[in-house]
C-alpha positions as MATLAB code, in Angstrom:
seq = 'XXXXXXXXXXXXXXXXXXXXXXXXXXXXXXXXXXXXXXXXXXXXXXXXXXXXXXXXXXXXXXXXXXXXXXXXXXXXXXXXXXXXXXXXXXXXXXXXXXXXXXXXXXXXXXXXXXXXXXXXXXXXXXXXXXXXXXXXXXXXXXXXXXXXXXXXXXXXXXXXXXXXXXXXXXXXXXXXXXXXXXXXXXXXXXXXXXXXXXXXXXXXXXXXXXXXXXXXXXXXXXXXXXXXXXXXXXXXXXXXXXXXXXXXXXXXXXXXXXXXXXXXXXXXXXXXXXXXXXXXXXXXXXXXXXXXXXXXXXXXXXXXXXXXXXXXXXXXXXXXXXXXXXXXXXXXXXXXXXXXXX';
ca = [
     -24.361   38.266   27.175;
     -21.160   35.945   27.854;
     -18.282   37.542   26.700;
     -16.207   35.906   23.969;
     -12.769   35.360   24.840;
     -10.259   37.387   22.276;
      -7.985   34.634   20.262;
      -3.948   35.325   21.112;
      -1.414   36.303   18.473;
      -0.434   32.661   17.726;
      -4.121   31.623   16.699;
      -5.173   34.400   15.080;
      -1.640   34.193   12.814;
      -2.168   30.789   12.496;
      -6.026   30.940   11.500;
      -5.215   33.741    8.557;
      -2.387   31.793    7.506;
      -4.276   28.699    6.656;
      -7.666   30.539    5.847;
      -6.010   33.080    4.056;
      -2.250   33.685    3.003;
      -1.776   29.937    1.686;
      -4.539   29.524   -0.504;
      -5.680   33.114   -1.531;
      -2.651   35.027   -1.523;
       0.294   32.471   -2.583;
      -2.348   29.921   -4.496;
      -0.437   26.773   -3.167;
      -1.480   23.416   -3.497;
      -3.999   21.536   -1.061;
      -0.954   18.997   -0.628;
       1.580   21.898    0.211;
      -1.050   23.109    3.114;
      -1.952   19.811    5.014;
       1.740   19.384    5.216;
       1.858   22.704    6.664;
      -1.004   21.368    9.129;
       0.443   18.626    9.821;
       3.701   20.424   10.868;
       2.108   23.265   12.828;
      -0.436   20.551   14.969;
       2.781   17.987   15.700;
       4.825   21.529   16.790;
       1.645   22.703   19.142;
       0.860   19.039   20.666;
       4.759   18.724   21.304;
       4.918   22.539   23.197;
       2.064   21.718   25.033;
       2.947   18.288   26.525;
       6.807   20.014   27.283;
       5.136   22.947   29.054;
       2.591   21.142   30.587;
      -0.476   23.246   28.992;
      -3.223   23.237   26.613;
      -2.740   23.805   23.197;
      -5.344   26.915   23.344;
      -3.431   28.262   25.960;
      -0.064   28.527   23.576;
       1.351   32.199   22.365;
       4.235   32.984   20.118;
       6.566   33.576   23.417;
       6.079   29.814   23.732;
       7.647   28.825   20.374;
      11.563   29.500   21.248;
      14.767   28.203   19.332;
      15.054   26.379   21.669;
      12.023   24.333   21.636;
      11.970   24.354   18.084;
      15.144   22.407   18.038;
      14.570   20.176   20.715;
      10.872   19.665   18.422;
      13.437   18.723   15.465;
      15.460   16.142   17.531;
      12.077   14.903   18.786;
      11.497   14.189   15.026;
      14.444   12.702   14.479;
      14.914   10.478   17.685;
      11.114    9.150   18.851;
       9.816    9.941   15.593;
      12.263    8.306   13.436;
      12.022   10.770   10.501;
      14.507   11.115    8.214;
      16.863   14.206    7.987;
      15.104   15.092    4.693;
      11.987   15.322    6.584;
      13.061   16.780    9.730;
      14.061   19.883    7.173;
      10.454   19.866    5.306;
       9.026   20.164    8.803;
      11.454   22.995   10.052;
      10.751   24.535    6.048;
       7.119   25.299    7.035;
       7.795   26.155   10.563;
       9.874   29.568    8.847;
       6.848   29.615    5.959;
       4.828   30.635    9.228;
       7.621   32.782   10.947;
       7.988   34.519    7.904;
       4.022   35.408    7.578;
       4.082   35.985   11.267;
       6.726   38.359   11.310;
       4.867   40.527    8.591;
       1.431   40.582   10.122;
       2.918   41.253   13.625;
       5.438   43.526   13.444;
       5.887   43.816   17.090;
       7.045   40.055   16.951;
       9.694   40.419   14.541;
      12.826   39.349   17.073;
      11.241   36.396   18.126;
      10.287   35.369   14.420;
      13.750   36.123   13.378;
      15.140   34.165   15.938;
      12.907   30.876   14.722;
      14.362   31.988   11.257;
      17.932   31.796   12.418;
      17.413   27.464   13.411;
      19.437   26.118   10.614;
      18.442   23.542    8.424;
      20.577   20.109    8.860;
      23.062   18.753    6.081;
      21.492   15.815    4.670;
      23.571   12.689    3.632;
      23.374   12.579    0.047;
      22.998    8.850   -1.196;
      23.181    7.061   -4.426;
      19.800    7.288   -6.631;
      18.693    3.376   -5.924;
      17.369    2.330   -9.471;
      15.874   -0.838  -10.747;
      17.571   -2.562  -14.168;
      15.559   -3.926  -16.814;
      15.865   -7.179  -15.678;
      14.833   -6.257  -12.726;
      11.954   -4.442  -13.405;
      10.488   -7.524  -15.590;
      10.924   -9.519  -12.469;
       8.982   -7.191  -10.194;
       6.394   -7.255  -13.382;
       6.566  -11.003  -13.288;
       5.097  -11.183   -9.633;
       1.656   -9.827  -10.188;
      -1.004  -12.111  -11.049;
      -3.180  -10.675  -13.661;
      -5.695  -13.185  -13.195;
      -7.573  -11.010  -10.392;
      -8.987   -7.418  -10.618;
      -6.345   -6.286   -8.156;
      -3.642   -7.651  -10.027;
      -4.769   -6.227  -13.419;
      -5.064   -2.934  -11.410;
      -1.498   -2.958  -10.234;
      -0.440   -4.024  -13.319;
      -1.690   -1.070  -15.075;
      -0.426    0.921  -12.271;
       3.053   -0.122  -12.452;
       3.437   -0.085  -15.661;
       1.741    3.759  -16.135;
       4.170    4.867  -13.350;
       7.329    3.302  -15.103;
       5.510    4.556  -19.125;
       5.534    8.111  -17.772;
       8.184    8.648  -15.076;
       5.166   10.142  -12.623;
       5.314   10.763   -8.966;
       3.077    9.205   -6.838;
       0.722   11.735   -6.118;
       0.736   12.590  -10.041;
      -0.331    9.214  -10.827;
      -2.807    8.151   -7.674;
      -4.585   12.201   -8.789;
      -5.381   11.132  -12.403;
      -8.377   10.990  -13.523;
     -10.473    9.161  -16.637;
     -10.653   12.631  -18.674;
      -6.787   12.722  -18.468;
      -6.384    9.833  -20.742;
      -6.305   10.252  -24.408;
      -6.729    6.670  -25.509;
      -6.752    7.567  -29.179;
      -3.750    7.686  -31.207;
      -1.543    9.378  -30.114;
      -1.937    7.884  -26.862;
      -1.303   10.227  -24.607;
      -1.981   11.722  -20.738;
      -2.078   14.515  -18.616;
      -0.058   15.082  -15.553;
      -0.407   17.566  -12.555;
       2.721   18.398  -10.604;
       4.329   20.062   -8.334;
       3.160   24.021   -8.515;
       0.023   22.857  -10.180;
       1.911   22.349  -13.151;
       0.933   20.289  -15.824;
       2.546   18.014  -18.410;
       1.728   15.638  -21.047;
       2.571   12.378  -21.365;
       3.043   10.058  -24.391;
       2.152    6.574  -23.784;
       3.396    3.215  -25.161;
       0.252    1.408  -27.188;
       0.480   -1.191  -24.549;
       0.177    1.287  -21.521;
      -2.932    2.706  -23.349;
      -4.421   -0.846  -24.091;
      -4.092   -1.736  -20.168;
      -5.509    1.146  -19.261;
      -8.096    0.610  -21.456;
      -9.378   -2.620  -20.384;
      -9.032   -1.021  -16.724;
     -11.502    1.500  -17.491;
     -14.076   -1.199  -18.901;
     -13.389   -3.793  -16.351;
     -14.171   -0.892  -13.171;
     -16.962    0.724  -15.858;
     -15.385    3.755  -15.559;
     -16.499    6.632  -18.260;
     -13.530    7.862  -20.193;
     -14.824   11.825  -20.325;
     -15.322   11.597  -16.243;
     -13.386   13.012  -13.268;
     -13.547    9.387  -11.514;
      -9.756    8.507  -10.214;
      -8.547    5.820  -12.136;
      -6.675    3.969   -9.413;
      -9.266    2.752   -6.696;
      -9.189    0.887   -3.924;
     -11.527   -2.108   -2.630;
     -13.695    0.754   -1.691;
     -13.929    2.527   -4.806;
     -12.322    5.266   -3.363;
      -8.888    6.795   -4.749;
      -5.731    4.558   -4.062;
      -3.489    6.112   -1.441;
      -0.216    7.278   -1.114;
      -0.125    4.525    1.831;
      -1.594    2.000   -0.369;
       0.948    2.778   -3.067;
       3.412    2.066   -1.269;
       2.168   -1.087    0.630;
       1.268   -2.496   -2.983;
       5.265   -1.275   -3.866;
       6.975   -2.709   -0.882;
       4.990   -5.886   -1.512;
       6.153   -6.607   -5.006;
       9.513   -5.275   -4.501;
       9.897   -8.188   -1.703;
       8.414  -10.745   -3.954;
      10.793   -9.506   -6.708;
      13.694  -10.046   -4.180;
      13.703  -13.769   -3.835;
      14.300  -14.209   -7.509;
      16.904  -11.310   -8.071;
      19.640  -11.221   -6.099;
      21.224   -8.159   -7.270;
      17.861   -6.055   -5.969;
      18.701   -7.344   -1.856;
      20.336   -4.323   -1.056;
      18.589   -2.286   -2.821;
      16.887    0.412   -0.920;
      13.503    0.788   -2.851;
      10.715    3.145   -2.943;
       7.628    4.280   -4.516;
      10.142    7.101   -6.151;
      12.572    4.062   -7.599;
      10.319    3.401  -10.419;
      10.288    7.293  -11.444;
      14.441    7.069  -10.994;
      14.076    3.995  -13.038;
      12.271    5.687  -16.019;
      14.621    8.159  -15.901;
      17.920    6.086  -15.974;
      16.326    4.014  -19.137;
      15.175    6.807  -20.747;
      18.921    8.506  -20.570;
      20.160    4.849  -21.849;
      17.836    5.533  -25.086;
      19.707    8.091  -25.512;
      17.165   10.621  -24.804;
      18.872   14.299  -24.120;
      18.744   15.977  -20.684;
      16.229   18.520  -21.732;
      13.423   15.931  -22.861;
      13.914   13.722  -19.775;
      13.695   17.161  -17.574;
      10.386   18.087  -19.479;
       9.105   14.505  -19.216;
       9.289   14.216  -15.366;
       8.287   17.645  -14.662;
      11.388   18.802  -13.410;
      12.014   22.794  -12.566;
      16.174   22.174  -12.999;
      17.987   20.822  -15.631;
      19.972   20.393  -12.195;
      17.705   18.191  -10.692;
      18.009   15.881  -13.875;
      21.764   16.039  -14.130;
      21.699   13.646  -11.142;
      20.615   10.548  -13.399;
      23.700   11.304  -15.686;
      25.700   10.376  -13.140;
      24.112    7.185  -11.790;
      24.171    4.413  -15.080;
      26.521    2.041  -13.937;
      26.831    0.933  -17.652;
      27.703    4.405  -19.067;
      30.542    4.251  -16.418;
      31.475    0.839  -17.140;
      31.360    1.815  -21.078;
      33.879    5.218  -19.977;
      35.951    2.664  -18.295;
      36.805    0.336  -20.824;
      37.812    3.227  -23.178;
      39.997    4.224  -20.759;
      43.876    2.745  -21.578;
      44.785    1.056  -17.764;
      47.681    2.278  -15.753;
      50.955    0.286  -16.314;
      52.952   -1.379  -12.938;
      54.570    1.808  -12.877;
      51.103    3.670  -12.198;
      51.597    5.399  -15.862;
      49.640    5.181  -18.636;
      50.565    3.970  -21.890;
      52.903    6.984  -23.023;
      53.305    7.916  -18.968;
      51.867   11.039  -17.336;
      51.589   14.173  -19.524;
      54.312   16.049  -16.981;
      57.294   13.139  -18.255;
      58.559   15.777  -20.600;
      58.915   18.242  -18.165;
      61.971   18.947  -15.945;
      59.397   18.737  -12.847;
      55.422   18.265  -11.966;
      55.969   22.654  -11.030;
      57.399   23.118  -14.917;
      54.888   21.410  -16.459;
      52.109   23.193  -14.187;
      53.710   26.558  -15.500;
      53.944   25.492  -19.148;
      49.575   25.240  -19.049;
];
């Protein structure tokens, strides 16, 4: 009988992980796990073309600090990822070490040393938004006289009705509609979370005539954006159908040319026009499904024409640099009086 060879610590970790400990134990999302994958297979293929080996032939004394950082600047330099990503990566790398270091004990120094890689400060840039105008003009380039365009019609305007992410919106489904008043729809999130949506009557119209024109049953599971092969739109697609009408856009509105856009601009978008309603913090939170009033404190700060509207309420500095009655310290003897005086 030929002898079975016995699987080292790395795959055996790395086959309960997956099998186990992501979906059993912590219940996390299919989406959270193939990025996992996807991490752990680009971190094995790049150790095994630096050591000269075979993936199968890989342990945990292979995966160093030091070849996880060099992995991370491989990322970042021939991969061209983005700092944001190069930290998602190096997130599920320590998601491993972390299970790693509890299953094998005896391996707890070298997981705590692939703990101890930092994560990289990220440049933290301005929330690129699209205006109204601008918005009608990306609107304005889709031609509703074929199936696709009536498809990314409804698309577009569901994503900027509802404030979803992409996977939200490319994962509903016909029984998530409510196409009766009140028109309405039902999100999944981030954490499996779910939210409901109200929808404008026109959103629920288009989407609608969607459902008849791809003979779609309202009460069935089928995804509701499709491609040419009737299969679910992807997150590739999205954006390829995003980038496309964001270019088109371009040539008729200057103000959008240095705007860096993504699929995540029309969610921003919602948000910014929502908050110029004058919709509170709290709602907007609940309506994009975020788990921090924190995270929706950003879009306070982005609205150009809030700022411009604190501006001009502002009384402008005189030529000596004062304002109208000069600087509340005037009265004092000195800036230090005045400072003890509050």
């Amino acid at each position: 009988m030929k002898r079975i060879k016995q699987a080292n610590t790395l795959s055996e970790c790395l086959y309960d992980f997956f099998t186990n400990h992501l979906s059993l134990i912590r219940g996390m999302s299919p989406h959270t796990i193939h990025s996992y994958r996807d991490t752990l297979v680009l971190l094995l293929r790049f150790v095994a073309t630096r050591e000269k080996t075979s993936v199968i032939k890989i342990d945990i004394e292979n995966i160093t600090p030091k070849i996880i950082v060099a992995f991370l600047q491989y990322l970042e330099e021939e991969r061209k990822n983005s700092t944001t990503t190069r930290n998602v990566r190096l997130a599920a790398i320590h998601a491993f070490a972390r299970f790693m270091a509890e299953k094998k004990p005896i391996q707890l120094e070298q997981c705590q040393r692939i703990l101890a890689v930092p994560f990289k400060r990220t440049i933290t840039r301005p929330i690129e938004y699209l205006e109204y105008e601008e918005l009608q003009g990306v609107f304005a380039t889709i031609k509703r006289t074929s199936v696709d365009g009536r498809r990314d019609y409804a698309l577009f305007v569901t994503l900027f009705n509802t404030g979803a992410r992409t996977q939200e919106i490319l994962d509903l489904r016909a029984f998530d509609l409510q196409l009766i008043k009140p028109f309405q729809l039902r999100l999944r999130g981030k954490g499996r979370k779910e939210r409901i949506c109200p929808l404008w009557p026109q959103t629920a119209s288009l989407l609608k005539e969607l459902l008849q024109e791809q003979k779609i049953d309202s009460q069935s599971n089928e995804y509701i954006f499709r491609n040419h092969r009737g299969h679910q739109l992807t997150r590739y697609g999205l954006r390829y159908l995003l980038t496309k009408y964001f270019d088109l856009a371009r040539s008729s509105n200057p103000t959008m040319k240095n705007k860096r856009l993504h699929p995540h601009s029309i969610r921003h978008s919602s948000a910014v026009h929502l908050l110029k309603s004058g919709v509170d913090i709290t709602t907007i939170s609940q309506w994009l499904g975020h788990n921090s009033l924190e995270t929706t404190n950003r879009y306070a700060t982005v609205d150009l024409d809030m700022k411009r509207n604190a501006l001009s309420k502002i009384n402008p500095l005189d030529k000596k640099g004062s304002g109208k009655n000069g600087p509340a310290w005037i009265k004092h003897e000195s800036v230090l009086t005045w400072l003890e005086s509050l």
